[in-house]
LUMVEXZA-715673 format. One record per residue: z, x, y of N, C-alpha, C in turn. Coordinates in steps of 0.02 Angstrom, whole numbers, padded with zeros to 5 digits, always signed. Each point is the difference from the previous one (the first is absolute). Last residue first. Layout:
N
ZXYZXYZXY
...
// end
This chain:
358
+04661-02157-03264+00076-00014-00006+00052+00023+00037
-00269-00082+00036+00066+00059-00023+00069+00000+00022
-00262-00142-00098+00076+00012-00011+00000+00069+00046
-00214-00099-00037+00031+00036+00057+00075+00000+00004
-00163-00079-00164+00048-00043+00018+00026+00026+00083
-00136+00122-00139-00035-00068+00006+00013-00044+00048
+00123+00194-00078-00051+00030+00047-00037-00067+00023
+00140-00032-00189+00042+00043+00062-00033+00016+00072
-00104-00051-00235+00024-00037+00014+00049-00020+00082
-00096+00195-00109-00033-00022+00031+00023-00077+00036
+00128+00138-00157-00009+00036+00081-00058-00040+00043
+00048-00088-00229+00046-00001+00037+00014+00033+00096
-00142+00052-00183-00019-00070+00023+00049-00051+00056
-00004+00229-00099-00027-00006+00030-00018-00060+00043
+00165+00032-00172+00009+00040+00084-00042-00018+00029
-00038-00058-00211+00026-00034+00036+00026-00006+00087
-00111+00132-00160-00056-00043+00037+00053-00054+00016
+00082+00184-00086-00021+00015+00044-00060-00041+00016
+00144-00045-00184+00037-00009+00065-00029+00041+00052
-00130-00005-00208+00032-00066+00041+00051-00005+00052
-00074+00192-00122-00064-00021+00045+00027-00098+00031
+00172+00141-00102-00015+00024+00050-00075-00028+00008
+00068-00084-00204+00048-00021+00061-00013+00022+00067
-00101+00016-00242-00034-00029+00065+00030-00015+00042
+00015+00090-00239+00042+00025+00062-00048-00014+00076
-00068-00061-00244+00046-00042+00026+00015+00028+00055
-00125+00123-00144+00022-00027-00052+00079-00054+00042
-00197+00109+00124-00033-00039-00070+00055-00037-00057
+00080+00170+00184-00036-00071+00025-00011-00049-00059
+00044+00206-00051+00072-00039+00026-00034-00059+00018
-00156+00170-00037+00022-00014-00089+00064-00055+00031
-00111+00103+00184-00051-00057-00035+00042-00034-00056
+00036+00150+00198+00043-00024-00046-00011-00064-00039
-00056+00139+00232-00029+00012-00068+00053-00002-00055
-00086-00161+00234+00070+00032-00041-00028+00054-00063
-00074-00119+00271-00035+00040-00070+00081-00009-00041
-00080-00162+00229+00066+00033-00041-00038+00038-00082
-00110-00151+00200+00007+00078-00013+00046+00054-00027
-00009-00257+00032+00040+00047+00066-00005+00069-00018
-00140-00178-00110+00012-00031+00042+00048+00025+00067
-00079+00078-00226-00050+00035+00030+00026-00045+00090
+00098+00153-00224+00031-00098+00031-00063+00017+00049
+00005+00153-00200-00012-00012+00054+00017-00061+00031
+00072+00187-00206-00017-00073+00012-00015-00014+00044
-00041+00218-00162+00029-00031+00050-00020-00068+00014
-00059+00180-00171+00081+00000-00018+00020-00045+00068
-00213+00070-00054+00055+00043+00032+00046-00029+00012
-00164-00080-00167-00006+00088+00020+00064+00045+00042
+00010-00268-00004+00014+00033-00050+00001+00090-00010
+00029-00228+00206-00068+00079-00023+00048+00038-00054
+00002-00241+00114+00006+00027-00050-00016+00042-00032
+00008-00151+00253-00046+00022-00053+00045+00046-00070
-00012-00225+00203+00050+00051-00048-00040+00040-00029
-00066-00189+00140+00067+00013+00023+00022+00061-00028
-00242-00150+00043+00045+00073-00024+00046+00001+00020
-00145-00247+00032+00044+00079+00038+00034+00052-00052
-00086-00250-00032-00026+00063-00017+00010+00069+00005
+00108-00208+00078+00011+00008-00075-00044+00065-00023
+00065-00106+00257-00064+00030-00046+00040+00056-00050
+00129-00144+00130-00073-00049+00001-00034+00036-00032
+00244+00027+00006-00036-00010-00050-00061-00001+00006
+00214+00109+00148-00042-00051+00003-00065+00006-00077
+00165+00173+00072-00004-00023-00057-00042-00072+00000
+00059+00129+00181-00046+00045-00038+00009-00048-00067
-00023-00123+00227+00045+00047-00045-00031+00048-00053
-00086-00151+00171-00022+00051+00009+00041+00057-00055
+00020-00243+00014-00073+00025-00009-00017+00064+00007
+00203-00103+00054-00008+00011-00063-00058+00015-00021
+00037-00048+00212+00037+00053-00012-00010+00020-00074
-00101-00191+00073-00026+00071+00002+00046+00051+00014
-00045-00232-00127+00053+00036+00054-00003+00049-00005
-00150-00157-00105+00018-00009+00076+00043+00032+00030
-00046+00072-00232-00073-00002+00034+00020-00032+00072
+00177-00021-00157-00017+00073+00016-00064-00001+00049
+00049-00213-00086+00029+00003+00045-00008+00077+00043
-00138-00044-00203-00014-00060+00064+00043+00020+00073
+00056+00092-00227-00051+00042+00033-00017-00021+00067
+00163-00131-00134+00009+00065+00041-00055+00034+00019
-00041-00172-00135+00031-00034+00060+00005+00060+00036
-00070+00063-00182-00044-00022+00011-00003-00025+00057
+00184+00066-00163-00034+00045+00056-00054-00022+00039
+00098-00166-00120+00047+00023+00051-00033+00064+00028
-00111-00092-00170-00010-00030+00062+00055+00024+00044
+00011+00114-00213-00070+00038+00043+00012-00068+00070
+00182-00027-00145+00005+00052+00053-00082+00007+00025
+00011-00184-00142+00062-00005+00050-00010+00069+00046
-00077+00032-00187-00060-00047+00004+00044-00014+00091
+00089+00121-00174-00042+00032+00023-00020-00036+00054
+00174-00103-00129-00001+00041+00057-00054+00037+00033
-00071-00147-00152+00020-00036+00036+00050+00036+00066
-00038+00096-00208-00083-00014+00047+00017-00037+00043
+00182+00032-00152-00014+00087+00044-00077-00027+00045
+00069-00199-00128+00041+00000+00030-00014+00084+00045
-00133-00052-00174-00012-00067+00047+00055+00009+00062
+00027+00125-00208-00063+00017+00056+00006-00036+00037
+00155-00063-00136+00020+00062+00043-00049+00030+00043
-00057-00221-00158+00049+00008+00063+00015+00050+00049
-00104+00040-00199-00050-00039+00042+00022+00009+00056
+00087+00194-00164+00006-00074+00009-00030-00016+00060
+00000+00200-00099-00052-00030-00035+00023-00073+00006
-00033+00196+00203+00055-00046-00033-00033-00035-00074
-00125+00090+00156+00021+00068-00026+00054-00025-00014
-00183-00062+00127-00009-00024-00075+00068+00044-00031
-00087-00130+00261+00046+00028-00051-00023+00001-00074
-00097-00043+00289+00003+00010-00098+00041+00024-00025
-00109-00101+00271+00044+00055-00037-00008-00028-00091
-00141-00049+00245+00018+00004-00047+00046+00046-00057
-00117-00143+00265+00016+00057-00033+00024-00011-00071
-00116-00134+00171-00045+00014-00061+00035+00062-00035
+00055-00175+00171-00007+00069+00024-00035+00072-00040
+00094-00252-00060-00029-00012+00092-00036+00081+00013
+00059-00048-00237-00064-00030+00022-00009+00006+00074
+00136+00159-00186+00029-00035+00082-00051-00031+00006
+00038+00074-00232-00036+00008+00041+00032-00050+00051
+00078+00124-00229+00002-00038+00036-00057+00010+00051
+00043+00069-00275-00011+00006+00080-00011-00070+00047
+00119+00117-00273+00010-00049+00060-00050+00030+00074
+00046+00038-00295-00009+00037+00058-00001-00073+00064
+00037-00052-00225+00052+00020+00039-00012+00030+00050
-00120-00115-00211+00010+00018+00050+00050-00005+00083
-00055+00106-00276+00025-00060+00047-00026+00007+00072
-00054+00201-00164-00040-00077-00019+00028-00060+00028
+00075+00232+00022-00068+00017+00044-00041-00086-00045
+00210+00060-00017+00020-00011+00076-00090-00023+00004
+00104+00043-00212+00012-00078+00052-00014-00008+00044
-00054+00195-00139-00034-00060+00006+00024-00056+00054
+00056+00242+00093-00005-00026-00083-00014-00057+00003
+00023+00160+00185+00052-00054+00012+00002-00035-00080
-00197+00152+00173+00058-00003-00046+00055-00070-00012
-00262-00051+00123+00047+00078-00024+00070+00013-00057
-00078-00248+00151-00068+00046-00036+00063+00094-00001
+00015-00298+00006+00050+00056+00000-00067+00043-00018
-00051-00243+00046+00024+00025-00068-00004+00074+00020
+00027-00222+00156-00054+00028-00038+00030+00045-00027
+00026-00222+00180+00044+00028-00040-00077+00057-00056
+00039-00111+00285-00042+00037-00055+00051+00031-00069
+00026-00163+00235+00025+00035-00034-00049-00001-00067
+00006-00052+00288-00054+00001-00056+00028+00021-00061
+00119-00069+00243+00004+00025-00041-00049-00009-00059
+00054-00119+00198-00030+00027+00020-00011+00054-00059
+00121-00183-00032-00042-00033-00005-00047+00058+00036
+00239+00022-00022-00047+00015-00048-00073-00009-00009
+00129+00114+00190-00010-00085-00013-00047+00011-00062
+00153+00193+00160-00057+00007-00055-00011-00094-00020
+00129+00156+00206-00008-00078-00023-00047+00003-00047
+00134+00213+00082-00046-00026-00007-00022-00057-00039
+00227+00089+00076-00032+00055+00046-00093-00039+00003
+00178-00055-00126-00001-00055+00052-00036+00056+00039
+00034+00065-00225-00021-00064+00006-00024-00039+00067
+00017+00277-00003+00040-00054-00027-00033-00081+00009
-00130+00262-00022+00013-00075+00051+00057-00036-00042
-00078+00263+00020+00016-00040-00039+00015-00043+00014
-00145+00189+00108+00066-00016+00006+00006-00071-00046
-00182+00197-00040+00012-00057+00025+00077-00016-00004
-00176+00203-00043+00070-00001+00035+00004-00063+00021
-00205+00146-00150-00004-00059+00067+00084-00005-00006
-00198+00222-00048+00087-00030-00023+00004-00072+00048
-00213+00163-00140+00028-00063+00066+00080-00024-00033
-00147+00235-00075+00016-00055-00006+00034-00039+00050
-00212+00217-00067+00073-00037+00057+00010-00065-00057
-00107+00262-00044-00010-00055-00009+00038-00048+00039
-00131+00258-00040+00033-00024+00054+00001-00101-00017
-00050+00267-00126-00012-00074+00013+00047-00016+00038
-00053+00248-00118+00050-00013+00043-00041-00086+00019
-00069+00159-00208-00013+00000+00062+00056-00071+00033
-00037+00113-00215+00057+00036+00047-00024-00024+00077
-00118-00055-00214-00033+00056+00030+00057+00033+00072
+00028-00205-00166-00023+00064-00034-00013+00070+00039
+00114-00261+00040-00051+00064+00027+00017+00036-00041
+00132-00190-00031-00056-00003-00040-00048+00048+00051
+00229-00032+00062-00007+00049-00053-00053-00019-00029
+00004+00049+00252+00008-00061-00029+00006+00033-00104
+00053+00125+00254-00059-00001-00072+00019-00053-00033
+00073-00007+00268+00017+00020-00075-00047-00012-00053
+00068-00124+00241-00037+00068-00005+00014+00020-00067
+00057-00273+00121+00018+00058-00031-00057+00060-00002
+00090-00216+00164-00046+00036-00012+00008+00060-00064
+00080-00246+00121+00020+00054-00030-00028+00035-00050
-00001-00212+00181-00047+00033-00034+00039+00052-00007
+00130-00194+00082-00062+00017+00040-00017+00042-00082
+00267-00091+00064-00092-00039-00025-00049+00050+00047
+00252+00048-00007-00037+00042-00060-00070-00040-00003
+00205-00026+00152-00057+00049+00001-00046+00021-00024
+00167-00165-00033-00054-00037+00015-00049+00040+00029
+00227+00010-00088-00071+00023-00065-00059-00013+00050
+00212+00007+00093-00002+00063-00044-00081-00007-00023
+00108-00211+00104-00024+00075+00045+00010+00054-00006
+00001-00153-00167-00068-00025+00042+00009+00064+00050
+00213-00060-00128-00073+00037-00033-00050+00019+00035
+00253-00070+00025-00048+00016+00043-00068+00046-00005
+00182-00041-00193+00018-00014+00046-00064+00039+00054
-00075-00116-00228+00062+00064-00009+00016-00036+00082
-00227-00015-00189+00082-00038+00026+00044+00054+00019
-00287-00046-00057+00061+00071+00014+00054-00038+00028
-00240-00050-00168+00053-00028+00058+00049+00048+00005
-00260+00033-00086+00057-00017-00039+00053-00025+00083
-00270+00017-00122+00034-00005+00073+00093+00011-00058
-00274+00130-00046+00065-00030-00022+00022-00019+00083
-00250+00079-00136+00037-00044+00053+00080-00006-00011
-00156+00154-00105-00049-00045+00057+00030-00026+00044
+00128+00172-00144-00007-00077+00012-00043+00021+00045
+00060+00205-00186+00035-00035+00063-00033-00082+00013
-00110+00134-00186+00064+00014+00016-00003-00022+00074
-00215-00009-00111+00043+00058-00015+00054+00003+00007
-00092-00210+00052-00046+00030-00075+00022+00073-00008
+00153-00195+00148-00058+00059+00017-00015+00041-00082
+00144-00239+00074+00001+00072-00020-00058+00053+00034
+00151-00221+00088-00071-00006-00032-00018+00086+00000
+00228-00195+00048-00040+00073+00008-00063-00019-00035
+00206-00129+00140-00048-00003-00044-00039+00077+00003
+00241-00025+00078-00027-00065-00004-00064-00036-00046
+00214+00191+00008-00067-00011-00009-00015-00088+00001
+00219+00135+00094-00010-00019-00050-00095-00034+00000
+00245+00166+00098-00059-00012+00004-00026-00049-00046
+00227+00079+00164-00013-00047-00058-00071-00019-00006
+00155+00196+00145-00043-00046+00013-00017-00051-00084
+00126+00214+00138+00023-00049-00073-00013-00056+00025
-00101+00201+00040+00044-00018+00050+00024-00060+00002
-00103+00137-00161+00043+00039+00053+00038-00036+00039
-00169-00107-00127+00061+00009-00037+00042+00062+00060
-00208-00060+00070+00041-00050+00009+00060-00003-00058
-00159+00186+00008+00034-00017+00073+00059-00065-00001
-00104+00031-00193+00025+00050-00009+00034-00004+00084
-00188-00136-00049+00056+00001-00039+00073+00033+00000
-00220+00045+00112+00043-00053+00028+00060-00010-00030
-00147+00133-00083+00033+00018+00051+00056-00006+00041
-00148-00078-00177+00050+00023-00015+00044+00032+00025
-00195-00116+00061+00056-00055-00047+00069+00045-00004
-00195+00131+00054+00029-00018+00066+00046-00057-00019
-00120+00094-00169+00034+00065+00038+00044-00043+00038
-00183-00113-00066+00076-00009-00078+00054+00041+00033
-00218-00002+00119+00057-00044+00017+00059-00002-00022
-00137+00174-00074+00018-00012+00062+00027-00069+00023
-00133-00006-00191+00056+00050-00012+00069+00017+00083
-00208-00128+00007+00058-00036-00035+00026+00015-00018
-00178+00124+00108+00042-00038+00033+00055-00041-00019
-00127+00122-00137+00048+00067+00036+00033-00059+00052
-00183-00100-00125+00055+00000-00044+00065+00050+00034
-00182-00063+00187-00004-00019-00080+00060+00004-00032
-00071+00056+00227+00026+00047-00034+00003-00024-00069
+00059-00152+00231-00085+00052-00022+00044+00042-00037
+00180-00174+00011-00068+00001+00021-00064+00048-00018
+00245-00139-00104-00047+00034+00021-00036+00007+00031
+00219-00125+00046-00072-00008-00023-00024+00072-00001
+00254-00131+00048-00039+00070-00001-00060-00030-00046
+00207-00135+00131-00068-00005-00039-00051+00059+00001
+00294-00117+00033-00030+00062+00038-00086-00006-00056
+00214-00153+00109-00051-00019-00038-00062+00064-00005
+00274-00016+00115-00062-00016-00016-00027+00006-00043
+00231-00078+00137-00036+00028-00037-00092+00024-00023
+00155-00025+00257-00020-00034-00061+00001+00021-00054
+00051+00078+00225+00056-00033-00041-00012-00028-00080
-00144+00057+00201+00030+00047-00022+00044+00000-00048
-00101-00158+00120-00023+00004-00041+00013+00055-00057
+00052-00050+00232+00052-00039-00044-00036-00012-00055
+00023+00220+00187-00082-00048-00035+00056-00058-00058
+00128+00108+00217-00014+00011-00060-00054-00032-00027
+00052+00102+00252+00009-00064-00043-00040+00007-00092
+00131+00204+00152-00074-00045-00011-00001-00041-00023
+00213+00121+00023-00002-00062+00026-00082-00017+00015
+00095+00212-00133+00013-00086-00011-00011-00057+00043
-00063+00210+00059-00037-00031-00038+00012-00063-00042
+00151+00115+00158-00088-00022+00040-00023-00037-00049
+00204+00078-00078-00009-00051+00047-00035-00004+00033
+00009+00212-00080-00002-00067-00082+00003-00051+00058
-00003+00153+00146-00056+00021-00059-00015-00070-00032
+00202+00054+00095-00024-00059+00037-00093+00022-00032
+00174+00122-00086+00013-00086-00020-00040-00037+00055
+00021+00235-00020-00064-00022-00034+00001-00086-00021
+00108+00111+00197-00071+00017-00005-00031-00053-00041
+00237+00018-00012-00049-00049+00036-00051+00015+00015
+00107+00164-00124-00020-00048-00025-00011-00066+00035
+00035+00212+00109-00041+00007-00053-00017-00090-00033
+00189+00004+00140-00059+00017+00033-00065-00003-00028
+00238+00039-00091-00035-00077+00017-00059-00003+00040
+00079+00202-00065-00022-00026-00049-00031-00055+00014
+00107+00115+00174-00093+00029-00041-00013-00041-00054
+00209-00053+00102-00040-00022+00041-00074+00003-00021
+00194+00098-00116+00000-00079-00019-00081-00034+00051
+00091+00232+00035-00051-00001-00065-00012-00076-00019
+00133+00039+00183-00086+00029+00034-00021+00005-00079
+00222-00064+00007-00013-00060+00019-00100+00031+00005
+00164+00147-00085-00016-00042-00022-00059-00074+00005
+00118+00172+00141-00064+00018-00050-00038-00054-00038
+00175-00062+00145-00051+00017+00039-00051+00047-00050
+00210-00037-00069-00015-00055-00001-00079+00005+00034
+00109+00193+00008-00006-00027-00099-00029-00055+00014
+00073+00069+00230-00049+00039-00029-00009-00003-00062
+00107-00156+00189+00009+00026-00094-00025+00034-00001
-00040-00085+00214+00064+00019-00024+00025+00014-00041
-00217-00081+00074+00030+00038-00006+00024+00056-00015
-00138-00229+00088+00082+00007+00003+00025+00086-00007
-00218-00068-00047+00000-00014+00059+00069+00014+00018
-00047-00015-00206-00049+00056+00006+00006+00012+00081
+00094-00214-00096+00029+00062-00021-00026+00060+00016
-00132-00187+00040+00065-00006+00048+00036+00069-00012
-00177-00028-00118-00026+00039+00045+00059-00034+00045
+00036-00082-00220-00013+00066+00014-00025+00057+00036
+00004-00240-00009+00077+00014+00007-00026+00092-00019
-00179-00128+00017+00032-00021+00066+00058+00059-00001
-00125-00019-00202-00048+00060+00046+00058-00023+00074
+00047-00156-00180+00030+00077-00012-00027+00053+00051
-00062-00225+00013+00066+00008+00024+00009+00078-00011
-00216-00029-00080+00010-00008+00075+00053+00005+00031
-00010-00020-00237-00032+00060+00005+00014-00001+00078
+00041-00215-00078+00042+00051-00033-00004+00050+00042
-00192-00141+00002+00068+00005+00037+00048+00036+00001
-00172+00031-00161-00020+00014+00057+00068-00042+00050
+00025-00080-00210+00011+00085-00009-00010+00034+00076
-00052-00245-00028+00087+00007+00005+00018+00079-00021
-00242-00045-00017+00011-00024+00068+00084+00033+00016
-00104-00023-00212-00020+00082+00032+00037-00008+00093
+00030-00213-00163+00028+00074-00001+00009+00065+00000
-00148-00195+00084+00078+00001+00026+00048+00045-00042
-00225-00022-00075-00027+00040+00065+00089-00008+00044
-00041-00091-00216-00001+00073-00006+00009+00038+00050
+00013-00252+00001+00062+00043-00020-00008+00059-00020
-00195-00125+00062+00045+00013+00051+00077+00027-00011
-00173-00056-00186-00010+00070+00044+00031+00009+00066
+00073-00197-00151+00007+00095-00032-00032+00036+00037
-00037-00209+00104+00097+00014-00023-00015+00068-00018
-00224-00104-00007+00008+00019+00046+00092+00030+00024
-00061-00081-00209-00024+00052+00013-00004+00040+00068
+00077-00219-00052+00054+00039-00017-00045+00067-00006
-00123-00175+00098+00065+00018+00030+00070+00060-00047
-00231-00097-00082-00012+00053+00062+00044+00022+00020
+00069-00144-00178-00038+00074-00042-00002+00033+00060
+00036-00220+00069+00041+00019-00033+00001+00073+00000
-00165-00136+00055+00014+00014+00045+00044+00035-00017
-00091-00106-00159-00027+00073-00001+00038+00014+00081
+00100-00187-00123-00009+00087-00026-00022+00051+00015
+00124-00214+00102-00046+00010-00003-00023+00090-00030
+00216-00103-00005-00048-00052-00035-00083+00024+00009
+00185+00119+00107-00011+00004-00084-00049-00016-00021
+00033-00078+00222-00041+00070-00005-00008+00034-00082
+00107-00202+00082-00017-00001+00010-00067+00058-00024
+00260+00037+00016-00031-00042-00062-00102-00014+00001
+00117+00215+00100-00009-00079+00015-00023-00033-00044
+00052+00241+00019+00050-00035-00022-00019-00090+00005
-00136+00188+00097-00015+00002-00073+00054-00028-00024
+00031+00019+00218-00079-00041-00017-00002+00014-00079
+00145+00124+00127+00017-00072+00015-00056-00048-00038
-00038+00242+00011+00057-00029-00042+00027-00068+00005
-00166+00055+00162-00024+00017-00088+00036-00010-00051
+00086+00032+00222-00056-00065+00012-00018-00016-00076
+00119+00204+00025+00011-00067+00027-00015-00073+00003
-00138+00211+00006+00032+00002-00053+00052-00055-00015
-00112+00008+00206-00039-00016-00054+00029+00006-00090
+00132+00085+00184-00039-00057+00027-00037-00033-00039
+00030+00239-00020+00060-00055-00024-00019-00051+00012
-00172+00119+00096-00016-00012-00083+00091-00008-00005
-00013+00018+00204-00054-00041-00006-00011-00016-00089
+00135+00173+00082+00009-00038+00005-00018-00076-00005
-00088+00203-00037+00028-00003-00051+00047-00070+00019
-00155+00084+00176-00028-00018-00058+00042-00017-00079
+00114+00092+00207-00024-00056+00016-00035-00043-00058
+00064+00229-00030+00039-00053+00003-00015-00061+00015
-00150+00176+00035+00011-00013-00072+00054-00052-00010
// end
């Protein structure tokens, strides 16, 4: 373990020297990698400068234990020893896992896109569910939400909503959440109490900064057209709604949900920015097969991840077999424990891949 912590000063070092260079300012995004790469090596050097500590202390207290001659001092010294003991256990625990190389995507913000699916009007109720989920998760964890474009649903909730999630190291919180999420529950237009089964698609895109993706206007199609749903005359007779189209790749984003031109033009243009950045990433995910085998790897959007069993009150993670019966917490945000246990998980695998041992 020393050796390895040594190796990461070294780098830490190296890192701090490097994010002071004029040179390196100037360049931004190299910039952004390097001082991200700084903050997670200054987490892992101050679990590191604790675990030293802990070692001198385990030395000088089995000298004493060895010596004596005090019998007070020699008690002492065999409870100082258990303790320190115990907790290098669990510090070299935390220092395994800190030192998996980090996903530098992890860092991002994102671009989160819930769609109804099978189930009709119960499905857009259900998404509305899952907007709100989110919501509520990402105020916990004092995250900054804000709607990009929506498109309602004829009973309540959205066909379609995207909105953006700001905060600190979004992506590798949210990015568990794309695949199919399954709900169970009497829909309230059954009459007959009978129990329906509807899904909605969660997509988790990491948020592209300017230099992350070269957009050229001349590759850009811009569509100006007239606001459809709430919002009162102005919105639904100017036109302000905004879609774009990527011509090299035929993708497309929209904004109507500003009643200024500009402001659409500008949230579609993030949309628009992050789907090619995911688009790039899938490319890369798909050649590296460590990442191909992750559990959170993207390639199939169709996959069940979640189900939503109302009757009984339970949630199913279906990716590490984690049940919870604590439907009413979940639903209303408390998605922490199914997330930090697909983190573990991903994390344990990560470990096994790698043949790390520490």
């Amino acid at each position: 373990m020393l050796d390895k912590l040594k190796i990461i000063k070294q780098k830490f070092d190296e890192v701090s020297d490097l994010i002071i260079q004029p040179d390196i300012i100037l360049d931004q995004k190299r910039y952004v990698k390097l001082n991200k790469e700084y903050k997670d090596l200054s987490a892992v050097m101050k679990v590191a400068d604790e675990y030293k500590v802990l070692l001198n202390n385990i030395e000088e207290a089995k000298e004493i234990i060895a010596d004596g001659s005090d019998e007070e001092m020699t008690e002492m010294a065999k409870m100082e020893l258990e303790e320190a003991s115990l907790r290098i256990v669990e510090l070299e625990e935390d220092i395994k896992f800190m030192l998996i190389p980090k996903d530098p995507e992890d860092a991002k913000n994102v671009i989160v896109e819930i769609r109804a699916g099978t189930g009709g009007d119960e499905a857009s109720i259900f998404a509305g569910d899952l907007y709100r989920m989110y919501t509520k998760y990402c105020s916990d964890k004092g995250w900054k939400t804000e709607v990009e474009d929506i498109s309602e649903g004829t009973s309540g909730g959205f066909k379609e909503i995207i909105f953006s999630v700001t905060g600190a190291d979004v992506y590798g919180d949210m990015k568990f959440e794309s695949g199919v999420h399954r709900v169970q529950r009497v829909p309230q237009t059954e009459t007959q109490g009978r129990v329906h089964t509807s899904a909605a698609t969660v997509m988790v895109l990491p948020e592209a900064e300017e230099f992350d993706v070269e957009l050229l206007p001349s590759d850009i199609r811009v569509d100006f057209f007239c606001s459809s749903g709430p919002g009162g005359q102005s919105v639904n007779t100017t036109y302000s709604a905004v879609r774009l189209t990527h011509i090299p790749s035929g993708l497309v984003a929209q904004c109507q949900d500003q009643k200024s031109q500009h402001k659409n033009k500008e949230k579609a243009m993030k949309v628009l920015r992050s789907r090619l950045y995911e688009q790039e990433l899938e490319k890369k995910l798909a050649a590296d097969s460590l990442k191909r085998n992750s559990l959170v790897s993207s390639g199939d959007r169709s996959a069940k991840i979640r189900t939503y069993n109302y009757p009984q009150g339970r949630v199913t993670e279906h990716r590490i077999g984690l049940t919870l019966y604590d439907l009413s917490n979940v639903i209303n945000g408390d998605i922490h424990r199914i997330v930090e246990g697909l983190k573990l998980a991903e994390n344990t695998e990560k470990l096994k891949e790698l043949g790390e041992v520490l």
